[in-house]
Residue, then its C-alpha position, 0 to 999 in steps of 0.5 A: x543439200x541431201x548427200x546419200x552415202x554408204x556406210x559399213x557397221x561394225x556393231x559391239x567395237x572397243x571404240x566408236x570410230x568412222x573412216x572414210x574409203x572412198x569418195x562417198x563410201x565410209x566404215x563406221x565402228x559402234x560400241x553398241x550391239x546389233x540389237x533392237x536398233x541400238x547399233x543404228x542410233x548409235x551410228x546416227x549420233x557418230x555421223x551427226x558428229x562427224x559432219x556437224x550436222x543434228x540428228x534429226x537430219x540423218x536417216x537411214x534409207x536402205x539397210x536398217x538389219x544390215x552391216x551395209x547401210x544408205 
């Protein structure tokens, strides 16, 4: 079952943290800077871990140089 969310990333945080804000709406902090992907892969890994779900499974549809992404 695809779900379509919408997450706000905070690139180059202390800590990787995800909190959810509204009924499909998240914020999501990335230890990763905002540079050649890296924040991207990195907010990939923290959603497959926080819906126990693969990688491979989560694709980034809109957003992929912004801090607002689907």
């Amino acid at each position: 079952m695809a779900r379509r969310i919408s997450v706000t990333v905070q690139p180059n945080a202390r800590s990787a943290t995800i909190a959810k804000i509204g009924e499909r709406e998240f914020r999501a902090a990335v230890g990763e800077p905002a540079r050649d992907g890296k924040a991207n892969r990195a907010l990939i890994e923290l959603l497959a871990r926080h819906f126990g779900i693969a990688k491979s499974a989560i694709k980034i549809i809109r957003g992929h140089s912004s801090r607002r992404k689907i």
